[in-house]
C-alpha positions in Angstrom: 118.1 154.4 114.4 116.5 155.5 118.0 117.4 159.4 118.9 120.3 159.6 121.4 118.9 160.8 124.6 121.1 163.1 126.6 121.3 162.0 130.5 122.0 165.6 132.6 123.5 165.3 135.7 122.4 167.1 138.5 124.5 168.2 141.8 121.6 165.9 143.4 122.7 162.3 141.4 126.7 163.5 142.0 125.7 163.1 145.7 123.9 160.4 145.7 126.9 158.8 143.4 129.7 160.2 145.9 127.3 159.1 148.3 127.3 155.3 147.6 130.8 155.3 146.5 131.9 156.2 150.5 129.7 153.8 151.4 131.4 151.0 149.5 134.6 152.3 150.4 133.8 152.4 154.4 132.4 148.8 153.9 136.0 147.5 152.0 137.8 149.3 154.8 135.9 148.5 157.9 134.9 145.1 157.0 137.8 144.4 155.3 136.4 143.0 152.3 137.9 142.8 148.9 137.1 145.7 146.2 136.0 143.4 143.8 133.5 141.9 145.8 131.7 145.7 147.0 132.4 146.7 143.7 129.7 144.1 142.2 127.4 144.5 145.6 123.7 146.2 144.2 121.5 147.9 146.2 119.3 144.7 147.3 122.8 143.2 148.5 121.7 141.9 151.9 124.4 143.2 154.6 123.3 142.4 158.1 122.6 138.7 158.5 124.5 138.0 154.9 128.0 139.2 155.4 130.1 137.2 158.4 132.5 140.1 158.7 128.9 142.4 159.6 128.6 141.9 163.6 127.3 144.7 165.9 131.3 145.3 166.8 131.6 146.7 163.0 128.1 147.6 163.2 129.5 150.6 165.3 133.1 150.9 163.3 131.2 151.0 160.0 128.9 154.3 161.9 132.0 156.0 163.3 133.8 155.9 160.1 130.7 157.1 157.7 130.5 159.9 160.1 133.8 160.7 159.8 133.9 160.8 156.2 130.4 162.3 155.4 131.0 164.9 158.3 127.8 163.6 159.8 126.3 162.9 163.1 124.6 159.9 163.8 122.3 159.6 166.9 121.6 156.2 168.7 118.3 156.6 168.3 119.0 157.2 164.2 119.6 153.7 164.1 117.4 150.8 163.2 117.2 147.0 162.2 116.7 148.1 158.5 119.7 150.8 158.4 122.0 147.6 157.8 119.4 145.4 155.5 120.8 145.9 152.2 123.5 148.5 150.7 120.8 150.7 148.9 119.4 151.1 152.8 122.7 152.0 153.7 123.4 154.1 151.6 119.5 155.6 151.6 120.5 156.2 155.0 123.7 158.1 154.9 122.4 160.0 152.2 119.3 161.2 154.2 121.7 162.3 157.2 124.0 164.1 154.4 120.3 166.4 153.8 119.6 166.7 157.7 122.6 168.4 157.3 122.7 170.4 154.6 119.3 172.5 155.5 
């Protein structure tokens, strides 16, 4: 029988883990997709390009309401082509402006 291996969390993979689960929930919300279908979304999911409901009009809804939730400013100049490529960029993304703003 192989040894159980304990998995400790850390405040740093609870953020990361609250982090991604805003992101779904701004994308369900804004985009008004279905739970289900964020729900199974992984981080190569392509967004930008791959999801009808993604135009630069929710583009800016989607940033308005991440930095509302996250208590975050985003800057134009923040934003790239890549930000909105797949959820794990996404998500990299608002998790990097979450430490901007916590040092």
């Amino acid at each position: 029988m192989a040894p159980i291996m304990k998995v400790e969390r850390t405040q740093e993979s609870d953020t990361a883990v609250e982090t991604d689960r805003i992101v779904r929930a701004v994308l369900t919300d804004v985009l008004g997709l279905a739970p289900a279908q964020v729900e199974i979304f992984t981080e190569e999911t392509p967004l930008f390009g791959a999801l009808p409901e993604l135009d630069s009009m929710a583009v800016a809804g989607l940033l308005t309401e991440l930095e509302d939730r996250l208590d975050i400013i985003i800057e134009d100049d923040d934003i790239d082509g890549d930000t909105f490529e797949t959820l794990g960029s996404l998500t990299m993304f608002a998790q990097s402006k979450l430490n901007e703003k916590a040092r």
